[in-house]
C-alpha positions as CSV (number, residue, x, y, z in Angstrom):
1,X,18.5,-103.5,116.3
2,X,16.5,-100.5,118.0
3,X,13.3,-100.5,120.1
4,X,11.3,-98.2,122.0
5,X,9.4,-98.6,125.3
6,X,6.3,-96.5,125.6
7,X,5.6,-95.9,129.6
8,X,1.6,-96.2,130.4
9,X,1.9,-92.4,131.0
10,X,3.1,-91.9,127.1
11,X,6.4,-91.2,128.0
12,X,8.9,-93.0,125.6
13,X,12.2,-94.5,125.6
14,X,14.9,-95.9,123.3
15,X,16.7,-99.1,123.7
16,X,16.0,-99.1,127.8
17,X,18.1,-102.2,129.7
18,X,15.8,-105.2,129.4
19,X,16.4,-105.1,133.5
20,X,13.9,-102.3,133.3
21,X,11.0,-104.3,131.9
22,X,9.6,-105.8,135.1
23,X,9.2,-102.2,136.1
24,X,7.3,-101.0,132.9
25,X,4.7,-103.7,133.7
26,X,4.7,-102.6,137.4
27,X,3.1,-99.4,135.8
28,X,-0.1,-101.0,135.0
29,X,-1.1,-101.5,138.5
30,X,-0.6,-97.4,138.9
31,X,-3.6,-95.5,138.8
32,X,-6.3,-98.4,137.7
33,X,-8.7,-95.2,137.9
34,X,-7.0,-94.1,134.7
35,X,-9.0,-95.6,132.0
36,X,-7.5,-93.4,128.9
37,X,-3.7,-95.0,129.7
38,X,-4.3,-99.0,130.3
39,X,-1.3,-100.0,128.6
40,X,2.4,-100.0,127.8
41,X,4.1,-101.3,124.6
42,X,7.6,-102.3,123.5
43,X,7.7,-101.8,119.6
44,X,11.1,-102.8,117.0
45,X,12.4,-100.7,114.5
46,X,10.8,-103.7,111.7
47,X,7.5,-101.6,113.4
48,X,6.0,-104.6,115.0
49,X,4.6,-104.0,118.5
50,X,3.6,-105.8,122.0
51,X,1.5,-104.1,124.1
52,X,0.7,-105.0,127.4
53,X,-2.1,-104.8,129.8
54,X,-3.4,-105.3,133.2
55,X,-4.1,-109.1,133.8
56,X,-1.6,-110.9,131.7
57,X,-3.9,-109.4,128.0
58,X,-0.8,-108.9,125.2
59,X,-1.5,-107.6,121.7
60,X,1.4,-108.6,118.8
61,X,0.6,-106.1,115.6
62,X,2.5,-104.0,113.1
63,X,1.2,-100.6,113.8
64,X,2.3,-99.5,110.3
65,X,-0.7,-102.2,110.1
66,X,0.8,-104.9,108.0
67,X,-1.0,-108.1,109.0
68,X,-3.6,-108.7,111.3
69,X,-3.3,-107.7,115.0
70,X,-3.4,-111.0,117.6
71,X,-3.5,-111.4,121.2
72,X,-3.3,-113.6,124.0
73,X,-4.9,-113.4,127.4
74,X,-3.9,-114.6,130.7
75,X,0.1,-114.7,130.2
76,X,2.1,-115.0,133.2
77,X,4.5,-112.3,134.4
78,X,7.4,-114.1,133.4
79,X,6.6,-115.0,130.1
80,X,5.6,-111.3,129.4
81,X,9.0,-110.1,130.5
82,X,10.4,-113.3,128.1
83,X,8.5,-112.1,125.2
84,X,9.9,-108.5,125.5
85,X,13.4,-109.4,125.3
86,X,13.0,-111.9,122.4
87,X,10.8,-108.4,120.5
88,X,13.7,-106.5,122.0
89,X,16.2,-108.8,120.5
90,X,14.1,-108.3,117.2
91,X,13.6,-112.4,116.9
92,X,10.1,-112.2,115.2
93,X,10.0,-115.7,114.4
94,X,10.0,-116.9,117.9
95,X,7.4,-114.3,118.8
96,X,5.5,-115.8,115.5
97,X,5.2,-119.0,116.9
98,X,3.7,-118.4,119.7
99,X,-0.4,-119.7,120.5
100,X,-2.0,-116.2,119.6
101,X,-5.3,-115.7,118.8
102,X,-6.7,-113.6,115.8
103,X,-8.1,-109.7,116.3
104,X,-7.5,-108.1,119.7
């Protein structure tokens, strides 16, 4: 299985070490004048997406746009990092289970 980080400054990468998560989030505190780029994503090759932004927000969508996008808000650091190694890992059923809310 494949995946692909996208850096808050649109930068992207292919199957990074999970070890290097932790640091993508760290790139959401960079320039919080920078209102165009609030977010960084990790998406699987089956197309479905997490995107991440300041304060513990996390969108879960297909952005071919099967489905309906959900979100969650307030999600601890480690869980963040936890939920991009099980996308990472391509287990969508675990990610399916989780409490998420409807719409962004």
């Amino acid at each position: 299985m494949s995946f692909f980080v996208y850096h808050r400054s649109g930068a992207c990468e292919r199957d990074p070490a999970f070890s290097t998560f932790p640091s993508l989030l760290d790139e959401l505190n960079e320039r919080p004048e920078d209102q165009e780029h609030m977010s960084v994503s990790l998406i699987h090759e089956s197309e479905w997406g997490l995107g991440f932004y300041l304060g513990g927000y996390v969108t879960f969508e297909n952005v071919e746009g099967e489905g309906e996008p959900r979100h969650m808000t307030d999600i601890a650091r480690p869980k963040l990092i936890e939920m991009m190694e099980t996308l990472a890992r391509g287990d969508l059923d675990a990610l399916e289970r989780e409490p998420w809310l409807s719409g962004y």
